[in-house]
N, C-alpha and C positions, 0 to 999 in steps of 0.2 A: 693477469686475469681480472675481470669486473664481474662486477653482479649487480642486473637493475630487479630492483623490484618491483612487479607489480600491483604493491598499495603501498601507500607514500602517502605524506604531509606536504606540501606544499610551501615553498618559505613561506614562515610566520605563521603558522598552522591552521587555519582559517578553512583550510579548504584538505580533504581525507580524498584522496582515491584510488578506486578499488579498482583494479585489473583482475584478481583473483575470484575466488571463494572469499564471501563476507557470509561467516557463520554467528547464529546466533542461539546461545545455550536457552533449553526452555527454559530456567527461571531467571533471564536476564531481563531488566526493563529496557524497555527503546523509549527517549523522550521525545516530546517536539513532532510525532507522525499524526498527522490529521485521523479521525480517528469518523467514522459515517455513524448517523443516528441508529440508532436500532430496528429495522424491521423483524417484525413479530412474524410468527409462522405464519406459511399460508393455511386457511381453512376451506381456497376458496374447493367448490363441487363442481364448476362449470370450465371450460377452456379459458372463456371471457374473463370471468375473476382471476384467473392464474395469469394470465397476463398481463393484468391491471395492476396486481403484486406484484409480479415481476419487475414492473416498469415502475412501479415506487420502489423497488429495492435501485435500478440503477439511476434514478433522479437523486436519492442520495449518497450513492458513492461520488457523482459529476459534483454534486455541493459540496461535497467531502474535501473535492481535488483530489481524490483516487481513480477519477476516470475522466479520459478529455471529452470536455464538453463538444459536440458536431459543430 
């Protein structure tokens, strides 16, 4: 009888992969994850203004590298 796992090391361990569940406890840190600037709440009152935050909040996740640029 065998057994594959589903997360493995890779020879030389350079490289982690996850086939499973990759759980992560809340007070654990992750290093090395791109990390987007901060948008501030919206204040906006109008449609217009909620979508002009809007649309700065996903110009910085795409700068971030948390979302593919079009």
């Amino acid at each position: 009888m065998s057994y594959t796992s589903k997360n493995y090391s890779e020879q030389g361990g350079d490289k982690w992969v996850i086939g499973g569940a990759l759980k992560i406890n809340e007070d654990a840190i992750v290093e090395g994850f791109p990390m987007a600037e901060n948008q501030v709440e919206s204040t906006a009152t109008t449609i217009e203004n909620l979508k002009n935050d809007f649309n700065a909040l996903l110009t910085k996740l795409k700068v971030a590298g948390l979302m593919e640029v079009e």
